[in-house]
Each structure stands twice: as C-alpha cells, then as structure tokens.
C-alpha positions, 0 to 999 in steps of 0.5 A, spaced: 500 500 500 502 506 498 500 508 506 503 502 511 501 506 517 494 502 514 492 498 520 489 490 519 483 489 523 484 482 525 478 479 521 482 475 517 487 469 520 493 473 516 491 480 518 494 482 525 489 482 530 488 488 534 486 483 540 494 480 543 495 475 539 496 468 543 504 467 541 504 476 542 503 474 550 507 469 552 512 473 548 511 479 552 510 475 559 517 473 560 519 480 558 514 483 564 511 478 569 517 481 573 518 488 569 523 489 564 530 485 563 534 491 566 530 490 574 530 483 573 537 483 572 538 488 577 534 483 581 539 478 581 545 482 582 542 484 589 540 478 590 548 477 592 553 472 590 552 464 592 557 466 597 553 471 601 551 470 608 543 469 609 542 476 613 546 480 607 540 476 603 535 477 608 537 485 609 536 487 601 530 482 600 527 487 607 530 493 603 527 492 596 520 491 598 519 497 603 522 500 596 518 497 591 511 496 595 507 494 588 511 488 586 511 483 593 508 476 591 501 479 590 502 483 585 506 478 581 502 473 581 496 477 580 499 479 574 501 472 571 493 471 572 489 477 569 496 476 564 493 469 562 486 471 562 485 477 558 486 479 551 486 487 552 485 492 546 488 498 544 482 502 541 483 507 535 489 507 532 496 503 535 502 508 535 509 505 534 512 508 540 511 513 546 517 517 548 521 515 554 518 522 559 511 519 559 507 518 564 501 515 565 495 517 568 489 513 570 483 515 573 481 511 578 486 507 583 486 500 581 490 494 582 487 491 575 488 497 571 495 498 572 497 490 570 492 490 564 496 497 563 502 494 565 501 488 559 500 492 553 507 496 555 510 490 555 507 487 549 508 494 544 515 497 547 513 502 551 515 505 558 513 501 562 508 504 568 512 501 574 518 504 571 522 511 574 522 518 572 525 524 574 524 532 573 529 536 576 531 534 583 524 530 583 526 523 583 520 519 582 519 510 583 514 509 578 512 513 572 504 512 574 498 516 577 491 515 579 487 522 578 481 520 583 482 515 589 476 512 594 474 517 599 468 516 605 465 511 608 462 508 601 469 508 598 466 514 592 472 516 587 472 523 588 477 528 587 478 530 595 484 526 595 489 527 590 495 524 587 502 526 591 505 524 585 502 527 581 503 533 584 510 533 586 511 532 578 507 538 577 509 542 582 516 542 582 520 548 579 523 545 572 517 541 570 515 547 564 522 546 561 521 539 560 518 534 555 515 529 560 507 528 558 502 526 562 499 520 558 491 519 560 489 512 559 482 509 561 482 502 560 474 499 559 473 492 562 466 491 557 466 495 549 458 498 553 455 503 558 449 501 562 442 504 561 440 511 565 436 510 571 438 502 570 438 499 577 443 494 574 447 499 571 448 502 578 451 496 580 456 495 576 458 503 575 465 506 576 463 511 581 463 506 586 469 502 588 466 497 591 461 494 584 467 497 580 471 491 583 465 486 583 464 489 575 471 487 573 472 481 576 465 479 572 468 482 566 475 478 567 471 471 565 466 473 560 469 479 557 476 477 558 476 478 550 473 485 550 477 490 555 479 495 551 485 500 553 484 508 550 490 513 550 488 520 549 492 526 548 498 527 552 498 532 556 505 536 556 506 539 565 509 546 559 502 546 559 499 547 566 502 554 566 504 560 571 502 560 578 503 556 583 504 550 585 497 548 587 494 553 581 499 549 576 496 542 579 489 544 580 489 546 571 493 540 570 487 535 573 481 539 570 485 538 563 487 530 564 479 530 567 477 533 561 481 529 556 479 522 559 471 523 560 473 525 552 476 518 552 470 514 554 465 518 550 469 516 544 470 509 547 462 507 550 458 512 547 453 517 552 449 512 557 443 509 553 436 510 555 431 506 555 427 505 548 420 508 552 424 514 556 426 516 549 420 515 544 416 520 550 422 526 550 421 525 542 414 526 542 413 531 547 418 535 543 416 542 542 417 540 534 413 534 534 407 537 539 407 544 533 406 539 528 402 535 531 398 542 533 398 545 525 395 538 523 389 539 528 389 546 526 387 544 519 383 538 519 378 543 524 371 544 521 369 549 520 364 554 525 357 554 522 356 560 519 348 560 520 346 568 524 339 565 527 342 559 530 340 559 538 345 560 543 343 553 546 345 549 540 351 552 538 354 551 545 352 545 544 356 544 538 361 547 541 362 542 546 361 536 541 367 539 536 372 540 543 370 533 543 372 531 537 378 536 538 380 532 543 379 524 540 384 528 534 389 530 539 390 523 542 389 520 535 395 524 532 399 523 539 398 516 538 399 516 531 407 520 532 408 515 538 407 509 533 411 512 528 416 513 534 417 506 535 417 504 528 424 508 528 428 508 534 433 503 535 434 499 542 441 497 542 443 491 547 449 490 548 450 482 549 446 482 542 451 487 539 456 482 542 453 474 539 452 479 533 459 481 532 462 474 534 457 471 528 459 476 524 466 476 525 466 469 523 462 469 517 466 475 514 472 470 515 470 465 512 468 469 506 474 474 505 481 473 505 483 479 509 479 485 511 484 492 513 481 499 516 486 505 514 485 511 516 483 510 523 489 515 526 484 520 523 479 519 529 484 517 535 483 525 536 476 527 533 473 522 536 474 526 544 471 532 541 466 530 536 461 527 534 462 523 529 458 521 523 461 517 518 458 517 511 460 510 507 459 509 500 454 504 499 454 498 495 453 491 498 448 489 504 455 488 508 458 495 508 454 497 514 456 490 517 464 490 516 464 498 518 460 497 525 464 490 526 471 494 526 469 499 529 467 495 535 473 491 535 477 496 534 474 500 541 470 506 538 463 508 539 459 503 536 454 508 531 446 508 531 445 506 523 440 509 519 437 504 515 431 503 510 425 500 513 425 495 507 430 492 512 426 491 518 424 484 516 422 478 521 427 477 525 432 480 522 429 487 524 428 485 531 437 483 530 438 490 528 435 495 532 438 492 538 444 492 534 444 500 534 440 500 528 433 506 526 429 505 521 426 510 516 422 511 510 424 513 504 419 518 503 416 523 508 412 525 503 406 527 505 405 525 512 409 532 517 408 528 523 412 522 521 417 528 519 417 532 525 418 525 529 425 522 525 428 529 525 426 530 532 430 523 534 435 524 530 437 531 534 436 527 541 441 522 539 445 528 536 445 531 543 447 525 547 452 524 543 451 518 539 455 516 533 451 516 527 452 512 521 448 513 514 449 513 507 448 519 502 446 516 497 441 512 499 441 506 496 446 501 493 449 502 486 447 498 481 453 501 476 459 501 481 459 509 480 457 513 486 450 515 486 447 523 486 447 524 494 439 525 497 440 530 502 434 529 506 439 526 513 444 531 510 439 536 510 436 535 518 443 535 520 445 542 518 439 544 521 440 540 528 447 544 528 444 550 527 439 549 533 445 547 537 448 540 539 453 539 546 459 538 542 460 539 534 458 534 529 464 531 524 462 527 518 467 522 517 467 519 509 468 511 509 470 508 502 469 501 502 472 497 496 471 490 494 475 485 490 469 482 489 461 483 490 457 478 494 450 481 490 455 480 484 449 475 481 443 479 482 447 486 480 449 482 474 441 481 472 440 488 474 445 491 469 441 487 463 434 490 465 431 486 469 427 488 476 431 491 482 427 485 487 426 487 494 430 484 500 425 478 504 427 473 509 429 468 503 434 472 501 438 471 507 437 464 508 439 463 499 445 468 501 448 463 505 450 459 500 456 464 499 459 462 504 462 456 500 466 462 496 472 466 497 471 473 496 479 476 496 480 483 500 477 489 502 478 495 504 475 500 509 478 507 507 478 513 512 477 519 508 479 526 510 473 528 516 470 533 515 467 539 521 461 541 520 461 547 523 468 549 520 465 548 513 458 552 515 463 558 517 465 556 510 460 557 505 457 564 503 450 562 505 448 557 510 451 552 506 445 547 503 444 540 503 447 539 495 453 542 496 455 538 503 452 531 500 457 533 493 463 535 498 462 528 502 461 524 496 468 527 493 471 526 500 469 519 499 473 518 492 478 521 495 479 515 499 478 510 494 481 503 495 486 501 488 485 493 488 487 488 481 480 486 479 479 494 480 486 495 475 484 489 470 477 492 469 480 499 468 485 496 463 481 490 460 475 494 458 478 498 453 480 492 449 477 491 443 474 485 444 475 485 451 482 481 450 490 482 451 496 479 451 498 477 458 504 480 457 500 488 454 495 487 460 501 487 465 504 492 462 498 496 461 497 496 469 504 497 470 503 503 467 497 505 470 500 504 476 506 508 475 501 514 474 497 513 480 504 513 484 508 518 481 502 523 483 501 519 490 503 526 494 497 528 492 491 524 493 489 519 498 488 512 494 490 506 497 494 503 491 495 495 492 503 493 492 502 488 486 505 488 480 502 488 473 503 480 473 502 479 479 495 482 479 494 478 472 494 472 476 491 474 482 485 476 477 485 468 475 483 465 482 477 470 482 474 466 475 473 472 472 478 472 466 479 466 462 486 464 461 488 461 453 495 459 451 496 461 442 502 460 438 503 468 439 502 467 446 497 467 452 491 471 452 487 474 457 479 476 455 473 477 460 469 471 461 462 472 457 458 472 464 463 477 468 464 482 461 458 486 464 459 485 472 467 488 470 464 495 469 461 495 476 469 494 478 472 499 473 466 504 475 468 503 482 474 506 481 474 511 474 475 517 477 482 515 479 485 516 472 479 520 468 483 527 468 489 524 465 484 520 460 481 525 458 488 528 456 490 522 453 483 522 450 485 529 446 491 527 444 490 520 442 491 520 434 493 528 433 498 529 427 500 536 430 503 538 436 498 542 441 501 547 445 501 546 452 496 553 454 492 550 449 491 543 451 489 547 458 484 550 455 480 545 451 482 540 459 479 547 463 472 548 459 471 540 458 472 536 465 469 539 470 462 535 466 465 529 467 469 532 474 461 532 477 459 526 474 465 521 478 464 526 484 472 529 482 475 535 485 478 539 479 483 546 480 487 548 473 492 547 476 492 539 476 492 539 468 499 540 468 501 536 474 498 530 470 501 532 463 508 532 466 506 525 469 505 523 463 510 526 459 515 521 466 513 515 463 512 516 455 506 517 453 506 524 451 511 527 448 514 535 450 518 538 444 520 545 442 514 546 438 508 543 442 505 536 446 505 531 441 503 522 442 509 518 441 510 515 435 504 511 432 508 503 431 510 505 439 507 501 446 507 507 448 503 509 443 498 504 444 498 504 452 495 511 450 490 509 446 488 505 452 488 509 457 484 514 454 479 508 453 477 510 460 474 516 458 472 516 452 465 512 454 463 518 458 465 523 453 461 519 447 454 520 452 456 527 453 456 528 446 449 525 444 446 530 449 451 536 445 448 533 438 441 533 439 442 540 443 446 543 437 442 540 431 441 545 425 434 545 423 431 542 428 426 545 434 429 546 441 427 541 445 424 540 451 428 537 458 423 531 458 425 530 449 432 532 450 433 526 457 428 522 452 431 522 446 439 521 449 437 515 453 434 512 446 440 514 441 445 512 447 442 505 448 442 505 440 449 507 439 451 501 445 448 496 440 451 497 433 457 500 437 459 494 442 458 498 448 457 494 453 457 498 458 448 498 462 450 505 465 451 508 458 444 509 458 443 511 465 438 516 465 440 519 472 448 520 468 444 523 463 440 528 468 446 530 472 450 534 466 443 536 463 442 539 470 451 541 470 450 545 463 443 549 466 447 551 472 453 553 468 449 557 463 450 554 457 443 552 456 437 555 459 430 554 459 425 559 454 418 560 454 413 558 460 409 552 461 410 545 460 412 547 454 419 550 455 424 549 450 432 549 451 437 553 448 445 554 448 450 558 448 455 558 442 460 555 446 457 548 445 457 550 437 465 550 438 465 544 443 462 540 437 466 543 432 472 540 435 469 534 438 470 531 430 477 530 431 476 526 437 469 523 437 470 516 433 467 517 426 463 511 426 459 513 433 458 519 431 455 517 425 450 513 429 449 519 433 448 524 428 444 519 422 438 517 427 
C-alpha cells in the first residue's frame, strides 16, 4: 500500500489482530511478569553472590520491598493471572512508540488497571508504568498516577484526595522546561455503558469502588476478550502554566479530567436510555407537539356560519367539536408515538456482542483479509466530536464490516440509519438492538412522521451518539457513486444550527471490494431486469456464499470533515447539495486501488475485451506508475502488486479466462463477468479520468498542441465529467498530470508543442488505452451536445432532450459494442443536463410545460472540435438517427 501506517483489523487469520495475539503474550510475559530485563537483572545482582551470608540476603530482600511496595508476591502473581486471562485492546489507532518522559495517568486507583496497563507496555515497547522518572531534583519510583482515589465511608472516587505524585511532578520548579507528558489512559473492562436510571447499571458503575471491583472481576471471565485500553492526548506539565504550585496542579487535573471523560465518550458512547424514556422526550418535543398542533389546526371544521342559530345549540356544538378536538389530539399523539417506535433503535449490548462474534466469523470465512486505514484520523476527533461517518454504499455488508471494526477496534459503536425495507422478521428485531433506526424513504406527505425522525435524530445528536448513514441512499447498481439525497444531510445542518453539546464531524468511509457478494443479482440488474426487494429468503439463499472466497477489502478513512468549520465556510448557510457533493468527493478521495479494480480499468478498453498477458501487465504497470508518481497528492490506497502479479491474482477470482496461442497467452473477460467488470472499473474511474481525458485529446493528433492550449480545451471540458465521478478539479492539476505523463512516455514535450509518441510505439498504444477510460463518458456527453446543437431542428424540451439521449445512447451501445448498462443511465444523463443549466450554457425559454432549451455558442465550438476526437463511426450513429 502506498500508506503502511494502514492498520489490519484482525478479521482475517493473516491480518494482525488488534486483540494480543496468543504467541504476542507469552512473548511479552517473560519480558514483564517481573518488569523489564534491566530490574530483573538488577534483581539478581542484589540478590548477592552464592557466597553471601543469609542476613546480607535477608537485609536487601527487607530493603527492596519497603522500596518497591507494588511488586511483593501479590502483585506478581496477580499479574501472571489477569496476564493469562485477558486479551486487552488498544482502541483507535496503535502508535509505534511513546517517548521515554511519559507518564501515565489513570483515573481511578486500581490494582487491575495498572497490570492490564502494565501488559500492553510490555507487549508494544513502551515505558513501562512501574518504571522511574525524574524532573529536576524530583526523583520519582514509578512513572504512574491515579487522578481520583476512594474517599468516605462508601469508598466514592472523588477528587478530595489527590495524587502526591502527581503533584510533586507538577509542582516542582523545572517541570515547564521539560518534555515529560502526562499520558491519560482509561482502560474499559466491557466495549458498553449501562442504561440511565438502570438499577443494574448502578451496580456495576465506576463511581463506586466497591461494584467497580465486583464489575471487573465479572468482566475478567466473560469479557476477558473485550477490555479495551484508550490513550488520549498527552498532556505536556509546559502546559499547566504560571502560578503556583497548587494553581499549576489544580489546571493540570481539570485538563487530564477533561481529556479522559473525552476518552470514554469516544470509547462507550453517552449512557443509553431506555427505548420508552426516549420515544416520550421525542414526542413531547416542542417540534413534534407544533406539528402535531398545525395538523389539528387544519383538519378543524369549520364554525357554522348560520346568524339565527340559538345560543343553546351552538354551545352545544361547541362542546361536541372540543370533543372531537380532543379524540384528534390523542389520535395524532398516538399516531407520532407509533411512528416513534417504528424508528428508534434499542441497542443491547450482549446482542451487539453474539452479533459481532457471528459476524466476525462469517466475514472470515468469506474474505481473505479485511484492513481499516485511516483510523489515526479519529484517535483525536473522536474526544471532541461527534462523529458521523458517511460510507459509500454498495453491498448489504458495508454497514456490517464498518460497525464490526469499529467495535473491535474500541470506538463508539454508531446508531445506523437504515431503510425500513430492512426491518424484516427477525432480522429487524437483530438490528435495532444492534444500534440500528429505521426510516422511510419518503416523508412525503405525512409532517408528523417528519417532525418525529428529525426530532430523534437531534436527541441522539445531543447525547452524543455516533451516527452512521449513507448519502446516497441506496446501493449502486453501476459501481459509480450515486447523486447524494440530502434529506439526513439536510436535518443535520439544521440540528447544528439549533445547537448540539459538542460539534458534529462527518467522517467519509470508502469501502472497496475485490469482489461483490450481490455480484449475481447486480449482474441481472445491469441487463434490465427488476431491482427485487430484500425478504427473509434472501438471507437464508445468501448463505450459500459462504462456500466462496471473496479476496480483500478495504475500509478507507477519508479526510473528516467539521461541520461547523465548513458552515463558517460557505457564503450562505451552506445547503444540503453542496455538503452531500463535498462528502461524496471526500469519499473518492479515499478510494481503495485493488487488481480486479486495475484489470477492469485496463481490460475494458480492449477491443474485444482481450490482451496479451504480457500488454495487460504492462498496461497496469503503467497505470500504476501514474497513480504513484502523483501519490503526494491524493489519498488512494494503491495495492503493492505488480502488473503480473495482479494478472494472476485476477485468475483465482474466475473472472478472466486464461488461453495459451502460438503468439502467446491471452487474457479476455469471461462472457458472464464482461458486464459485472464495469461495476469494478466504475468503482474506481475517477482515479485516472483527468489524465484520460488528456490522453483522450491527444490520442491520434498529427500536430503538436501547445501546452496553454491543451489547458484550455482540459479547463472548459472536465469539470462535466469532474461532477459526474464526484472529482475535485483546480487548473492547476492539468499540468501536474501532463508532466506525469510526459515521466513515463506517453506524451511527448518538444520545442514546438505536446505531441503522442510515435504511432508503431507501446507507448503509443498504452495511450490509446488509457484514454479508453474516458472516452465512454465523453461519447454520452456528446449525444446530449448533438441533439442540443442540431441545425434545423426545434429546441427541445428537458423531458425530449433526457428522452431522446437515453434512446440514441442505448442505440449507439448496440451497433457500437458498448457494453457498458450505465451508458444509458438516465440519472448520468440528468446530472450534466442539470451541470450545463447551472453553468449557463443552456437555459430554459418560454413558460409552461412547454419550455424549450437553448445554448450558448460555446457548445457550437465544443462540437466543432469534438470531430477530431469523437470516433467517426459513433458519431455517425449519433448524428444519422
């Protein structure tokens, strides 16, 4: 990968585990059931030469444990026991090293955190906790302190008692000047918190030193796999400031508080409440009841209007109409309480744990190895933030294998939004307690369901809960990333504008298969057939595929984005629109380069969909070459395979079909997989779609173009297909590109201009092919071009225009050979339609349903110079119809 801090999560037996390995533990006991080999050996050296006398031997056993209380016999044999039993974690992302000034704060005085502490040190390197350090004149045994320690009658941890050590470090006069950093560790006997006003959830809280003791020797046997060490951000004694002794103190707790109550929210998440507690705050929100108001409001009949009606009878129909008044108030109210039922999740913590260790286990049967890079993004944001991450969405698995690894890699599990197709028998009920809500996809029509998910999703952003849904709505079909539907975007923005505890961070995931489960159905699709609704059965048919292997996948962290930063941002409020483009942008950013992508890419823009094995690979190689010489610049995460290399893996996937000729070996897509390769190529078209287009303009150019020039034409003709991929495009990213292709030959800069390589050139031919990539998009640009610039015809409409392109354009792929189901995608076809509107290029004249387009002259020179780039035969069936 072209980023090795990526980290493995453990899913797959050859990914590293973030749980200790078995083999890790023995290894790191011997080095730390008795601390370091430095103290061993120091041990041993005070323990005396053979010869010495019995009292000498008794003295220094008597000194070294009044010096060094925390190692006597209980210690040690306490140590080996939780060492035996657990298998701690470490959440978020692992450093490599910590310096040697560090000092580790725990919150609580506990003999089983240190050793749990203690255990993680030895495994990965770090200071050990029961080491010295000294500050000045200050000379301190061990390198640990507890903030808070049992104080009362009821052994309560408070902050009445406080550290001696920690504040002999702080107080001591050369603190500021040093690099010694208080390091917060909390360390979570359980990935869960207990429930608000829950008495069982008393029993085992951390307030209370008695049930903490009981709580962890429960957790030591049925969650020694899932106790969970947090490291948080240190705390450098520089910072505690001017003052005095007691004032520098006193600021160092509040921010080491700070800091480790940050921690756990990220970690556990806000206490859960009960599914009733918080279906009634949702109703009896001020929004819902003005809603709910404004519906009776105008449901109310009408007074009569009838001037001799006798004062009897209309008090009479007075009090009959507050009697129906008040039976369509509580029908309302009964009505956004069953809509508030339907939506809210009910996570269960010990179903969260039997799912995940089902899960787990079918993901590894299925994948060879499932890694999370990126998660050093959130090791920080996640302490101050709430998070929301927003995948990418193509499989039923993504929000299965985000929430897995989040959970084993001791984050915030989120609450999902999920589309009520979903709430199936059974399955339904799985995944609401697995942190699942459920919604409609539309709210159209009906106010009181409107009113009651926008006020849910506001109460769990106010408590701080993670959230998790998908911008686009469904899954694609086409591999491309869909238009982002901004109704969750929308609420978002607007419940940060009313005002939440702590700023809202979206966080863009990209997920990327070496192959798709849903391939077969997906396939089926792609040739017009009907998208089936999910049931039941298909669960108990999907388990067939667990008899298969599906490769890798990657769940790439892209760059998060703050909410309020990017509010701050816009020239307005900023609109739903704009954030779900930029989230989506965020999303390719971060894609996932793979070989069944690569070989896609390359493979498809072969006539006949074939090549020599020996072209094939070094087409990839050079598609590699390009990704890797503009790597500064973006944040894919490419595969470490090489184009032979990836050729074979491609083989094992049945894919590709594999025939040795007299001239050599030729690769070609199977028949029944050429369709599916376009769902692979789409995944990742956008990585090289500028360089495509470069190649694409000057792909059979017989005279050099000036590099200004080439700039232009790259200026005026990309940013269509930037928006249709969801690429972000500055005039500067042409030259950059057009020096990568110059690096490795397939252009040529001479005095007088850009020009291809010789045409009996591989260099030539590698060219051609990569301007294949763009070339299907540019083709379905034109057919909207043609029919909007065509002489002698009237101005069409919007709804003619969309009509009749997605009807030449399913032509053209017939007598063409293009076998490509999104060509004639009508949603392809809306977007640049919609792009050319915004830009100016057309506009809409006349009123009415009868309001036909017109164009700028702009389109007439674009279509004057697309003859020399547009294949003649294509433009022919375009232009003949």
């Amino acid at each position: 990968s072209s980023h090795p801090q990526s980290a493995s999560t453990g899913i797959s037996g050859k990914s590293k585990s973030p749980v200790l390995s078995k083999a890790r533990s023995k290894a790191s006991s011997k080095v730390s059931t008795s601390g370091d080999p430095a103290r061993r050996e120091e041990r041993r050296t005070d323990s005396g030469p053979k010869d010495s006398t019995r009292k000498r031997w008794i003295t220094r056993r008597k000194q070294r444990s009044s010096a060094d209380p925390l190692r006597p016999l209980r210690y040690r044999l306490t140590r080996r026991l939780i060492h035996w039993i657990v298998r701690p974690r470490i959440a978020g992302a692992v450093p490599e090293s910590l310096p040697p000034t560090t000092v580790y704060v725990l919150p609580l005085r506990s003999l089983s955190d240190l050793i749990v502490l203690d255990i993680v040190c030895a495994a990965h390197g770090w200071p050990d906790p029961l080491g010295a350090i000294g500050i000045g004149e200050t000379q301190e045994k061990r390198r640990f302190a507890f903030l808070a320690r049992p104080a009362g009658w009821l052994r309560r941890n408070t902050m009445q008692t406080y550290s001696a050590r920690l504040m002999r470090l702080t107080a001591d006069p050369q603190a500021a000047l040093t690099n010694v950093a208080l390091l917060p560790v909390q360390i979570f006997w359980g990935h869960t918190t207990g429930r608000e006003h829950s008495l069982i959830a008393q029993l085992f809280s951390e307030n209370w030193a008695a049930t903490t003791r009981l709580r962890r020797l429960i957790n030591l046997v049925i969650a020694r796999r899932r106790i969970v060490v947090r490291l948080g951000t240190p705390l450098k004694l520089a910072e505690a400031g001017a003052g005095d002794a007691n004032r520098r103190f006193r600021r160092c707790a509040r921010l080491l508080r700070v800091r480790l109550h940050g921690q756990k929210l990220a970690t556990l998440g806000p206490d859960f409440s009960h599914r009733r507690t918080l279906v009634d705050q949702v109703v009896k929100s001020r929004q819902v009841q003005a809603v709910i108001e404004r519906t009776l409001a105008d449901e109310a009949p009408t007074a009569p209007s009838d001037q001799g009606t006798r004062w009897r009878r209309t008090l009479q129909a007075l009090t009959l109409a507050e009697r129906d008044s008040g039976k369509r108030a509580r029908r309302l109210h009964n009505r956004a309480r069953k809509a508030a039922l339907g939506i809210a999740s009910d996570m269960s913590y010990p179903t969260v744990v039997a799912l995940a260790n089902l899960v787990r286990a079918f993901f590894r049967r299925l994948y060879d190895d499932v890694a999370l890079n990126g998660l050093e993004r959130l090791t920080e944001l996640a302490q101050t933030h709430t998070l929301v991450y927003v995948p990418s969405h193509r499989s039923h698995a993504d929000y299965l294998l985000l929430s897995l690894l989040l959970f084993d890699r001791g984050l915030m599990l989120p609450h999902i939004a999920s589309g009520d197709n979903l709430n199936l028998p059974v399955v339904g009920g799985l995944l609401r307690r697995s942190g699942a809500f459920f919604m409609r996809r539309s709210f159209h029509g009906d106010p009181i369901y409107a009113a009651v998910f926008s006020e849910y999703l506001y109460q769990v952003y106010r408590r701080g809960h993670c959230v998790e849904f998908f911008p686009e709505g469904g899954r694609s079909r086409t591999g491309r990333l869909l238009p982002a539907r901004t109704g969750l975007l929308s609420m978002t923005l607007d419940h940060a504008e009313r005002g939440l505890p702590r700023p809202i961070a979206l966080v863009p995931v990209y997920l990327g298969y070496e192959r798709l489960i849903e391939g077969g159905a997906y396939i089926d699709e792609l040739r017009g057939g009907a998208k089936r609704r999910e049931s039941f059965s298909d669960i108990v048919r999907g388990l067939r595929f667990i008899r298969q292997r599906y490769g890798r996948v990657d769940v790439n962290i892209g760059e998060p984005l703050a909410l309020d930063e990017w509010r701050a941002g816009q020239r307005t409020n900023g609109n739903a629109a704009a954030l779900g483009r930029e989230m989506l942008t965020r999303v390719n950013r971060s894609a996932s380069i793979n070989p069944v992508n690569l070989t896609a890419l390359t493979l498809l823009c072969a006539p006949q969909l074939a090549m020599k094995a020996s072209d094939l690979a070094a087409q990839i190689d050079c598609c590699l070459e390009l990704l890797r010489r503009d790597a500064a610049h973006q944040d894919y995460r490419i595969t470490p395979l090489n184009g032979a290399e990836v050729v074979d893996r491609l083989a094992r996937f049945g894919l590709l079909s594999r025939e040795v000729e007299p001239f050599g070996e030729v690769i070609a897509a199977e028949p029944a997989a050429a369709v599916l390769m376009t769902w692979y190529r789409n995944n990742t078209a956008h990585v090289l779609a500028l360089p495509s287009l470069i190649a694409f303009l000057m792909d059979n150019r017989r005279t050099p173009l000036r590099t200004e020039r080439l700039e232009r034409m790259v200026a005026t003709i990309f940013p269509y297909p930037a928006w249709e991929l969801h690429i972000r495009f500055t005039p500067g990213d042409t030259s950059r590109w057009i020096g990568h292709l110059a690096g490795c030959g397939l252009i040529v800069d001479s005095p007088t201009g850009l020009r291809p390589p010789p045409a009996d050139s591989p260099e030539s031919r590698r060219l051609h092919l990569l301007a294949g990539i763009i070339r299907q998009t540019m083709e379905r640009q034109y057919i909207v071009l043609s029919l909007l610039t065509r002489p002698g015809h009237e101005a069409p409409t919007r709804g003619d225009l969309k009509a009749q392109s997605q009807r030449i354009a399913h032509k053209t792929a017939r007598l063409c050979g293009i076998n490509a189901p999104e060509f004639f995608d009508q949603r392809l076809f809306d977007g640049f339609i919609d792009k050319l509107i915004d830009d100016g290029l057309v506009f809409e004249q006349g009123e009415g349903k009868d309001r036909r387009l017109g164009y700028s002259p702009v389109l007439d020179e674009v279509m004057r110079a697309s003859v020399r780039v547009i294949d003649n035969d294509f433009r022919h069936a375009v232009l003949n119809d």
